[in-house]
C-alpha positions in Angstrom: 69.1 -26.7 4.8 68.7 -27.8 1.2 64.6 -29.3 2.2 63.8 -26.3 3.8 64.5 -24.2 1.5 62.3 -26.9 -1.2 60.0 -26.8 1.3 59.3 -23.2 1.3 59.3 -22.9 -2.3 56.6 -25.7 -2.8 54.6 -23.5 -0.3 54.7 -20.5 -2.3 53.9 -22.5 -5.3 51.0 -23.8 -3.6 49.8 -20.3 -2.8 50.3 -19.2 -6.5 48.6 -22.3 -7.7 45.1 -22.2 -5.7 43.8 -18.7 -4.9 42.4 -17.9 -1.2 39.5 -16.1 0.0 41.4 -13.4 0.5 42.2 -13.3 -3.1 38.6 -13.1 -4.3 37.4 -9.9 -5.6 35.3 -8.8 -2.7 33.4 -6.1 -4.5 31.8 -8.5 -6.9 32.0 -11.5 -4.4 31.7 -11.1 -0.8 33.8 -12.6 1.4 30.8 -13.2 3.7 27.2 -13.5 2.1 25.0 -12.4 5.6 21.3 -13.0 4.9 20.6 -9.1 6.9 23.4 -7.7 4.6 22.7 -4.0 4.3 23.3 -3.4 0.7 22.0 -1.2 -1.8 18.0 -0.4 -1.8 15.5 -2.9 -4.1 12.3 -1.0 -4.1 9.3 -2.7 -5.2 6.7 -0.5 -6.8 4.4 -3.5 -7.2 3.8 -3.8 -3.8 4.2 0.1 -2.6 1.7 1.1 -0.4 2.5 5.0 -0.7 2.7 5.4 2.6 5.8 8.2 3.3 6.5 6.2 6.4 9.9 5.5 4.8 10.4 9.4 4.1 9.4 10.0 7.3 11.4 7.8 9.5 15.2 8.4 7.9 17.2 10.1 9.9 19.1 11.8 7.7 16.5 12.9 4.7 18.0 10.2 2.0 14.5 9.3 1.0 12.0 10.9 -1.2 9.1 10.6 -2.5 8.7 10.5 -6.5 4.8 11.5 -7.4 2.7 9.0 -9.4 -0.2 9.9 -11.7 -2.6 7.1 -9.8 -4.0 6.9 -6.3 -2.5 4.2 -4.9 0.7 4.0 -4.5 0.2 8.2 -5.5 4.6 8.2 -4.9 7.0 5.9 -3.9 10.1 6.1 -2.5 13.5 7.2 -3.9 16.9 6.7 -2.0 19.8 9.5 -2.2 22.7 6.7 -1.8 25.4 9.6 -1.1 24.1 10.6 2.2 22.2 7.2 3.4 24.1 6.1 6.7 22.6 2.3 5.8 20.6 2.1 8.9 17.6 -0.2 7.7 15.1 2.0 9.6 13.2 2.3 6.5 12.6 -1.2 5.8 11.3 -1.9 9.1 8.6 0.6 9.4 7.8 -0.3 5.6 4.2 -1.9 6.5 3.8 -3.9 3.9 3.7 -8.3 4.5 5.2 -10.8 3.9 7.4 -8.8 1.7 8.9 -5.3 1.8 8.2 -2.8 -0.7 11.9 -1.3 0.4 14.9 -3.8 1.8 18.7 -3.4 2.3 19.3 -7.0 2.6 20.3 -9.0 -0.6 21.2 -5.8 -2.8 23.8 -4.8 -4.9 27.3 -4.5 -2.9 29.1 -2.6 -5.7 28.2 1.0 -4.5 31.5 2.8 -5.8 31.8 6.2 -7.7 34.6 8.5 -8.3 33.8 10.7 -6.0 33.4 14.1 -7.9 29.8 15.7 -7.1 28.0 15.1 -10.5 28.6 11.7 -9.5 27.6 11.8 -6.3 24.7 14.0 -6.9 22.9 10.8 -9.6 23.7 7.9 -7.1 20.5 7.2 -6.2 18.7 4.4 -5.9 15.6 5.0 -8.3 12.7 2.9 -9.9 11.5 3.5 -13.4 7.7 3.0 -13.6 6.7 1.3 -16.5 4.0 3.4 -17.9 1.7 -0.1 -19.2 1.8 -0.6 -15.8 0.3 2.5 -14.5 -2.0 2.6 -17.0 -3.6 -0.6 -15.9 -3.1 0.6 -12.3 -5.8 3.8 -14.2 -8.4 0.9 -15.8 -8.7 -0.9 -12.4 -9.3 2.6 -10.3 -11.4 3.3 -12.9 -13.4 -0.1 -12.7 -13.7 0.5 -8.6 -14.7 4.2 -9.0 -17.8 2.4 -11.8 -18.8 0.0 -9.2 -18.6 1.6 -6.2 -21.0 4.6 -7.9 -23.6 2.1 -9.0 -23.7 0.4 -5.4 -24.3 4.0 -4.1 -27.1 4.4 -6.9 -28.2 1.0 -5.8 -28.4 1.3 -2.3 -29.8 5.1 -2.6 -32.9 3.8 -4.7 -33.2 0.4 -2.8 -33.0 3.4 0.3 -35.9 5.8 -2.0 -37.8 2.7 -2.3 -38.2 1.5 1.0 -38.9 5.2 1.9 -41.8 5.4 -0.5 -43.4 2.1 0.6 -43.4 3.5 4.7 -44.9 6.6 3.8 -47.5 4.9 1.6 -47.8 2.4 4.2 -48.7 5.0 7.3 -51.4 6.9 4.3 -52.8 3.5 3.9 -52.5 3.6 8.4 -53.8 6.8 8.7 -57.0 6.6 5.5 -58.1 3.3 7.8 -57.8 5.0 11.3 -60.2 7.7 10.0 -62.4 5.6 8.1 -62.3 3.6 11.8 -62.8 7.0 13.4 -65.7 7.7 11.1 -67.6 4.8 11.8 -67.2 5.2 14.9 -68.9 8.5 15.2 -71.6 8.1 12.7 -72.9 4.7 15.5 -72.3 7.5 18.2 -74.6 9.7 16.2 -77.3 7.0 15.4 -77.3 5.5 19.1 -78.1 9.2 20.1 -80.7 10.0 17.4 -82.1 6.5 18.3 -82.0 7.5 22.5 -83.7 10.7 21.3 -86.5 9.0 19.2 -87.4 6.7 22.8 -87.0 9.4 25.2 -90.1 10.8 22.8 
């Protein structure tokens, strides 16, 4: 009786002395790390496309859309954590490849407020901008806008030109068709004039 009863207080030593997995603090550590874990949202304005399909697609309106002062992406996406039922939806129809501009998997696990309705109300998911950023995103629309207008102005005068050298082209046509035509009627004249003279 005496070494069962050391037996089962070396166990519970044991257990004292080297912590389980169910010990670990599963907020900060999960117990299981799944690679399709639906955490919370990482948007990527980098990569945003703009396309609402995220918005669009949610079934339960947790998503939306924060304007931008550029054309592309003109808004991207914000996420109303409160009322999201975690259903990935919106990071599969996210079109853009290899890598979403909105994903569940690999976010933050530590999604816990105190449950009044101020707090509830700012837990969201949303994405500061930085404004160097969209200021570039300005210099390069910018730089498109200037070069697509003088390849319009380039191809409309190459279009001008090309215009102006068939039209003088067919004057040039038409001044030797006459002068052809001409000709042709002043012999007619003079082979008549001559027929006349010999029928005399």
């Amino acid at each position: 009786m005496l070494f069962q009863i050391s037996e089962k207080l070396l166990r519970v030593m044991k257990a004292f002395a080297e912590p389980r997995v169910a010990t670990k603090d599963i907020v900060k550590e999960p117990a299981h790390k799944s690679p399709i874990f639906r955490g919370r949202h990482v948007i990527k304005y980098e990569i945003c496309t703009g396309c609402d399909a995220c918005n669009k697609i949610c079934p339960v309106d947790a998503i939306v859309m924060k304007p931008l002062p550029i054309k592309r992406p003109n808004k991207i996406p914000e996420v109303n954590l409160a009322i999201c039922i975690f259903c990935g939806l919106c990071e599969d129809v996210c079109p853009t490849k290899p890598e979403k501009a909105i994903k569940l998997a690999g976010g933050d696990i530590e999604m816990i407020t105190d449950g009044t309705h101020d707090a509830l109300d700012n837990f969201w998911v949303r994405v500061e901008v930085p404004e160097e950023w969209i200021e570039q995103k300005k210099r390069e629309e910018e730089e498109k806008a200037r070069k697509r207008a003088e390849m319009m102005a380039k191809k409309k005068a190459e279009a001008e030109a090309k215009k102006k050298a068939e039209e003088a082209k067919k004057k040039a046509e038409n001044a030797e068709n006459k002068e052809i035509n001409n000709n042709a009627n002043n012999e007619s004249k003079k082979e008549a004039n001559e027929n006349k003279g010999d029928e005399k």
